[in-house]
C-alpha beads as a LAMMPS data file, in Angstrom:
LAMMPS data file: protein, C-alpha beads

214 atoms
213 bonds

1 atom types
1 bond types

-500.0 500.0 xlo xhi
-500.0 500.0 ylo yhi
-500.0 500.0 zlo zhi

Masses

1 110.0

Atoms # bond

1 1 1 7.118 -23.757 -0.380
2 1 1 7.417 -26.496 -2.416
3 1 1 11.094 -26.715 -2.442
4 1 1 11.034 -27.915 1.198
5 1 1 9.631 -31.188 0.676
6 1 1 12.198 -31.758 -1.694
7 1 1 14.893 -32.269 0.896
8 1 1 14.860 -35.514 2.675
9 1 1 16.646 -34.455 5.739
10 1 1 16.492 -35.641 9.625
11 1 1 16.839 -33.055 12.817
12 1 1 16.679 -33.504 16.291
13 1 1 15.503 -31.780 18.700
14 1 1 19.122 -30.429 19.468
15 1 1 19.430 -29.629 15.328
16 1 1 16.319 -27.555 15.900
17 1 1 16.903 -25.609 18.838
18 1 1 20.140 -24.652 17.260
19 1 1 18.488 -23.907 13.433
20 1 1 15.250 -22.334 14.771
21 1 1 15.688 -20.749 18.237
22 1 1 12.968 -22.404 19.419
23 1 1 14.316 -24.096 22.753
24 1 1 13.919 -27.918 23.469
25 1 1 11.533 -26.886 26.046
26 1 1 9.380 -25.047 24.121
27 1 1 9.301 -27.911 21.490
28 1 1 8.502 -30.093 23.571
29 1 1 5.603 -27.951 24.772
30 1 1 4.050 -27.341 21.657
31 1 1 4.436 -30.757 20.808
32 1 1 2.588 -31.838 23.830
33 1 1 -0.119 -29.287 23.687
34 1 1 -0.840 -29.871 20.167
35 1 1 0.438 -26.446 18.704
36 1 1 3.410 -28.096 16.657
37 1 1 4.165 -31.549 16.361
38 1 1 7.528 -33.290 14.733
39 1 1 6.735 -34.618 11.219
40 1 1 7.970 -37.816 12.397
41 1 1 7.586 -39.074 15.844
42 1 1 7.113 -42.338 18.320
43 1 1 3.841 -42.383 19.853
44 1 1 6.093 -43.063 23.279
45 1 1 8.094 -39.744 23.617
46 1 1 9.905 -40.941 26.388
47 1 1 12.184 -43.037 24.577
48 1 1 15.072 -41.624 22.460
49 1 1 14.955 -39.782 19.353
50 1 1 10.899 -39.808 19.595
51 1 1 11.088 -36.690 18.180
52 1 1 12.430 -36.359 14.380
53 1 1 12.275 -32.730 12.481
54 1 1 12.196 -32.552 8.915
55 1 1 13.194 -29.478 6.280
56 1 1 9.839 -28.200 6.420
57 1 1 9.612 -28.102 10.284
58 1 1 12.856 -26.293 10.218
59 1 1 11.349 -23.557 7.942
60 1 1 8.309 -23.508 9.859
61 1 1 9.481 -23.298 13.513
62 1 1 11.615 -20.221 12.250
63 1 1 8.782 -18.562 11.109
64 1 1 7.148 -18.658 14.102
65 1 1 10.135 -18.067 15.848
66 1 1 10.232 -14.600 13.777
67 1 1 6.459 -14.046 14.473
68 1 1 7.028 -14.297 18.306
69 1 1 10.069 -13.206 19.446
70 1 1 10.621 -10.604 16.297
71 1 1 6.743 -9.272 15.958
72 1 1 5.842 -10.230 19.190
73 1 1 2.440 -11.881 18.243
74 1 1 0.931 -13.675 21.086
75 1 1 1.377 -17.615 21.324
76 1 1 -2.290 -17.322 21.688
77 1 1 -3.123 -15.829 19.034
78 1 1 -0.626 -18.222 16.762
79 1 1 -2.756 -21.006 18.311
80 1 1 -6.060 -19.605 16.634
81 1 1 -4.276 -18.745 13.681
82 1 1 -2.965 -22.530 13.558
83 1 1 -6.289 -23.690 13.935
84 1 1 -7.754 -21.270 10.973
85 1 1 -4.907 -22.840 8.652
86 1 1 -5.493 -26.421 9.574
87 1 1 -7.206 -27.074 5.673
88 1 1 -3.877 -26.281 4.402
89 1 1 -2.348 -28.955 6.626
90 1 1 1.539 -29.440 6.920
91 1 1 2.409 -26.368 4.862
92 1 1 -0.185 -24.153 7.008
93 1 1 3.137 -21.699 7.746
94 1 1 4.453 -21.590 4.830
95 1 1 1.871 -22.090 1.825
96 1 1 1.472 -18.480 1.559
97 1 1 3.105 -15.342 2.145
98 1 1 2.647 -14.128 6.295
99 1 1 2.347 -10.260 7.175
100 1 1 1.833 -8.955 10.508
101 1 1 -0.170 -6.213 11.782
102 1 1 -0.563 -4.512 15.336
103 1 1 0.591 -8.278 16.903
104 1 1 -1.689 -9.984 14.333
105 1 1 -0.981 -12.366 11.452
106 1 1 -2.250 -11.601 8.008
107 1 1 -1.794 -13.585 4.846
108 1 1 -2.768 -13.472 0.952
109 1 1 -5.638 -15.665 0.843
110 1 1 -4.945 -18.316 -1.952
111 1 1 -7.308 -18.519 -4.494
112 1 1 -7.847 -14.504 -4.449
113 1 1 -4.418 -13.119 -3.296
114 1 1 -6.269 -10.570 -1.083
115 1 1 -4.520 -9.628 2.304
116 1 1 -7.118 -10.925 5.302
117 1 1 -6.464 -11.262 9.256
118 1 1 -6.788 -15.099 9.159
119 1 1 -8.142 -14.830 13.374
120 1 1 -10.881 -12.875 12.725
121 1 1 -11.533 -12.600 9.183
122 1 1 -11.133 -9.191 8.286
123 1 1 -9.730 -8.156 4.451
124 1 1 -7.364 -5.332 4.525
125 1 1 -8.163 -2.944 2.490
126 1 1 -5.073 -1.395 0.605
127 1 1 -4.560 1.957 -0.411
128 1 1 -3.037 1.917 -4.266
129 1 1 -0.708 4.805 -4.491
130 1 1 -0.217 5.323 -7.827
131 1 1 -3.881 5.684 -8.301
132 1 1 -5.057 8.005 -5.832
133 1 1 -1.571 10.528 -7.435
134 1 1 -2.997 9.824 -11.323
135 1 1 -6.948 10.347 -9.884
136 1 1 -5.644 13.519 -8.385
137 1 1 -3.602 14.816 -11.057
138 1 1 -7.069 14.257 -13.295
139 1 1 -8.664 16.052 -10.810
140 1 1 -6.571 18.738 -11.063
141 1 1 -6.987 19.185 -14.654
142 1 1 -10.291 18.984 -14.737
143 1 1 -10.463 21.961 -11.799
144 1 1 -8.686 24.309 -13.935
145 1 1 -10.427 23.452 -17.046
146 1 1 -11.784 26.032 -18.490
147 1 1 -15.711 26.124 -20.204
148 1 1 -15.657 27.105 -23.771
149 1 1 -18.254 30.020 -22.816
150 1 1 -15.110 31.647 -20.945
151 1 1 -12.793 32.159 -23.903
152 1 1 -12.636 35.750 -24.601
153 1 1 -14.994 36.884 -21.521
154 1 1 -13.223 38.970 -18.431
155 1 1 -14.860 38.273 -14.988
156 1 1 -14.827 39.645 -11.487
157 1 1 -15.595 37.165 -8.544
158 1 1 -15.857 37.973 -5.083
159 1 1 -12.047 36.786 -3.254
160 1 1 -10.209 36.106 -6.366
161 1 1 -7.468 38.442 -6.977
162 1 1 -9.069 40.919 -4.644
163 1 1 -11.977 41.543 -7.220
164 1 1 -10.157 42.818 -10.223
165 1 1 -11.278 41.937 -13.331
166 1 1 -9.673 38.393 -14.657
167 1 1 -9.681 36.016 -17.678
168 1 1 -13.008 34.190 -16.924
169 1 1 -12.250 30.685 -15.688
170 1 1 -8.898 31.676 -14.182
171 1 1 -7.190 33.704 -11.739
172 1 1 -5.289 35.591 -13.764
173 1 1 -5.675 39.761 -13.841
174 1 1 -6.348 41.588 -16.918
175 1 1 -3.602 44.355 -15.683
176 1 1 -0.856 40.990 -15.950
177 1 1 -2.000 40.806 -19.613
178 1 1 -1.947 44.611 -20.286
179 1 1 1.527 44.867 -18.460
180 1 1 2.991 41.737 -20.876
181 1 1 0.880 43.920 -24.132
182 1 1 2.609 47.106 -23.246
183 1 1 5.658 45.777 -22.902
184 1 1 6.078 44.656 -26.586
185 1 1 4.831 41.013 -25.776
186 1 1 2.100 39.666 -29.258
187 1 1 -0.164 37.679 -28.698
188 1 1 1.513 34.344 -28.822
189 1 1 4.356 35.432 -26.388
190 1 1 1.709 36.087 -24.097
191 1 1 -0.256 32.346 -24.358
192 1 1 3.452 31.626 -24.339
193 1 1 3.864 32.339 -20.362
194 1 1 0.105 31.293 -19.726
195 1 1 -0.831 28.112 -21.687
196 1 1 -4.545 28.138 -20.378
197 1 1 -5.094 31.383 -22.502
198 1 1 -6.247 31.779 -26.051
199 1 1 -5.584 34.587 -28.268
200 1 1 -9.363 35.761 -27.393
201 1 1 -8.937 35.919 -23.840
202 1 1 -5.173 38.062 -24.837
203 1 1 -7.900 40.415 -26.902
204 1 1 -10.556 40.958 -24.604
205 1 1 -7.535 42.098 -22.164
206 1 1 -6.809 44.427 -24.200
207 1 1 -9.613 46.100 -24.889
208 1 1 -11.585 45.753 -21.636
209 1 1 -8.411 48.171 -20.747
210 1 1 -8.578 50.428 -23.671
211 1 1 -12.501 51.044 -22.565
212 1 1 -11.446 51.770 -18.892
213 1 1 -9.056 53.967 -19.658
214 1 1 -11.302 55.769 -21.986

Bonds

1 1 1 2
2 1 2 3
3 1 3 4
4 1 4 5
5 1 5 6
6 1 6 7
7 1 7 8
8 1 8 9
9 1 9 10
10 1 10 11
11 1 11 12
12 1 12 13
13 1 13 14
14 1 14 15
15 1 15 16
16 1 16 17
17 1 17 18
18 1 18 19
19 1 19 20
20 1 20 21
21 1 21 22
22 1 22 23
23 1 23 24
24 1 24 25
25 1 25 26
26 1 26 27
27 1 27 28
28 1 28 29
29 1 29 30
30 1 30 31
31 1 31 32
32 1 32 33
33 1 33 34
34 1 34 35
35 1 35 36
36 1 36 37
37 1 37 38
38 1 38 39
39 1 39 40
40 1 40 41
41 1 41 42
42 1 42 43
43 1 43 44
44 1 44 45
45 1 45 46
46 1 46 47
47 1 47 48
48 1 48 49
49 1 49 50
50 1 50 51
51 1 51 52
52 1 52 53
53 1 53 54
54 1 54 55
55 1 55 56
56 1 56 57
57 1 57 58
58 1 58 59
59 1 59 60
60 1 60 61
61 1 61 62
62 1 62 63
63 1 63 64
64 1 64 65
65 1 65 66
66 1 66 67
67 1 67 68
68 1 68 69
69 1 69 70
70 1 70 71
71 1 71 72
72 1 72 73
73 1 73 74
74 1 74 75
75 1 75 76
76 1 76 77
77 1 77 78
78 1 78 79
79 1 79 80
80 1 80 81
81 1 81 82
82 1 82 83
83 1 83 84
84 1 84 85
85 1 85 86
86 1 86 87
87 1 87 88
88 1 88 89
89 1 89 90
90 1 90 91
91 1 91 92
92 1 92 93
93 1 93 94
94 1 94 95
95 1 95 96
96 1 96 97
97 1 97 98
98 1 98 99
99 1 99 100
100 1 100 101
101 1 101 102
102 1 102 103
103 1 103 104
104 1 104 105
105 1 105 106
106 1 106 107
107 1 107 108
108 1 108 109
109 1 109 110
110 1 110 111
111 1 111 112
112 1 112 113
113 1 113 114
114 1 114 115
115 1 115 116
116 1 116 117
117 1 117 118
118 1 118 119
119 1 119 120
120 1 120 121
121 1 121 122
122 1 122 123
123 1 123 124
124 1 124 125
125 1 125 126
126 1 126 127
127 1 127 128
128 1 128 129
129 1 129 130
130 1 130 131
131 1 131 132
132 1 132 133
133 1 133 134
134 1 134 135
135 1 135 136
136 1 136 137
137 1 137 138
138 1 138 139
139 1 139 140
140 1 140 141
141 1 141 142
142 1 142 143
143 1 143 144
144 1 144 145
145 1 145 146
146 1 146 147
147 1 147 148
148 1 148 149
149 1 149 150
150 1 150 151
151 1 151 152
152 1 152 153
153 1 153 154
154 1 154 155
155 1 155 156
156 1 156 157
157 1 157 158
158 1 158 159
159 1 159 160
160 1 160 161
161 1 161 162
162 1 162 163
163 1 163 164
164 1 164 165
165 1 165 166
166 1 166 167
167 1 167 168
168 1 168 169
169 1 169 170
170 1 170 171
171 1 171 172
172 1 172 173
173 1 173 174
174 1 174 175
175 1 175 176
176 1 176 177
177 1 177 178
178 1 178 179
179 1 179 180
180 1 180 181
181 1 181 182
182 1 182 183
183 1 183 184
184 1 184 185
185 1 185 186
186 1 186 187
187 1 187 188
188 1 188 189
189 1 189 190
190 1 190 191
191 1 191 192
192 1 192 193
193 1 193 194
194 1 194 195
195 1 195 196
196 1 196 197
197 1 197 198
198 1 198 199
199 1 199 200
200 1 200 201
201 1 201 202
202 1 202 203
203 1 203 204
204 1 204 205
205 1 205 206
206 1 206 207
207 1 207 208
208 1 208 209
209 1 209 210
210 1 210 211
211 1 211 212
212 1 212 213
213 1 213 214
């Protein structure tokens, strides 16, 4: 965020606690324990004002006020996470977009922009969308593709359309195409209603039925 070091601004501890919702206690605690210190601070925190918060602690401390008390992520585990980000000093909370994940922080890695758990290490793997619905629309296509050595042939196959005699490389009875013939349909209005026919497949129909009947 490189906004926030922009703005030269002072907070206390009171500022914070009312900007952040991180309590004076708790500040105090992380500051003592090493988790977060004040950008600016006396080295005697006993005397007044030995605590000052800048901008970018503001931003910070709300993030990890979000991360605990919204996503519930473990002060522990914000502690390892901490120490993971340390080689992106100050800006370790806010130098790149956070994500969290069953109680566990994840962040685009910069350099590559991939998601990873920072604690232990693991990439997460995402699932593009739009790819798998355009792979399986392709797939799709290609199943009901028909060979060229079908065109014109009639079939019969074991559990498709109760073993009548079909357009090879389809599912769809020769009877259909008789029905649509004897009804006054040509050719063309036939390929009309089924686009995966040719004009071969409508004659074959035709006269497989014409040699059955005779």
């Amino acid at each position: 965020m490189a906004d926030s070091t922009n703005i030269i601004s002072a907070f206390s501890e009171e500022h914070v606690e009312r900007l952040t919702g991180v309590s004076k206690q708790q500040l105090r605690y992380w500051d003592r324990t090493d988790f977060y210190r004040p950008e600016m601070s006396d080295d005697n925190r006993r005397v007044a004002f030995s605590r000052i918060y800048s901008f970018r602690d503001i931003v910070q401390l709300r993030i990890l006020n979000v991360l605990r008390n919204q996503y519930n992520v473990p002060l522990q585990h914000l502690r390892k996470v901490s120490q993971e980000l340390s080689y992106l000093s100050e800006d370790k909370w806010t130098a790149t977009e956070l994500f969290v994940l069953n109680r566990r922080v994840i962040f685009a890695e910069p350099g590559t922009e991939k998601y990873r758990e920072i604690v232990s290490g693991q990439y997460i793997i995402g699932l593009p969308l739009r790819t798998v619905v355009s792979d399986t629309r392709e797939a799709v296509a290609q199943l009901s593709k028909r060979e060229p050595s079908d065109m014109g042939q009639i079939e019969k196959k074991r559990n498709v359309s109760r073993n009548a005699a079909v357009i090879a490389g389809t599912r769809i009875p020769v009877s259909t195409i008789v029905e649509f013939h004897k009804a006054g349909y040509s050719p063309e209005q036939i390929i009309k209603e089924y686009p995966s026919l040719t004009k071969a497949d409508v004659e074959a129909a035709i006269k497989f039925e014409g040699r059955n009947a005779a």
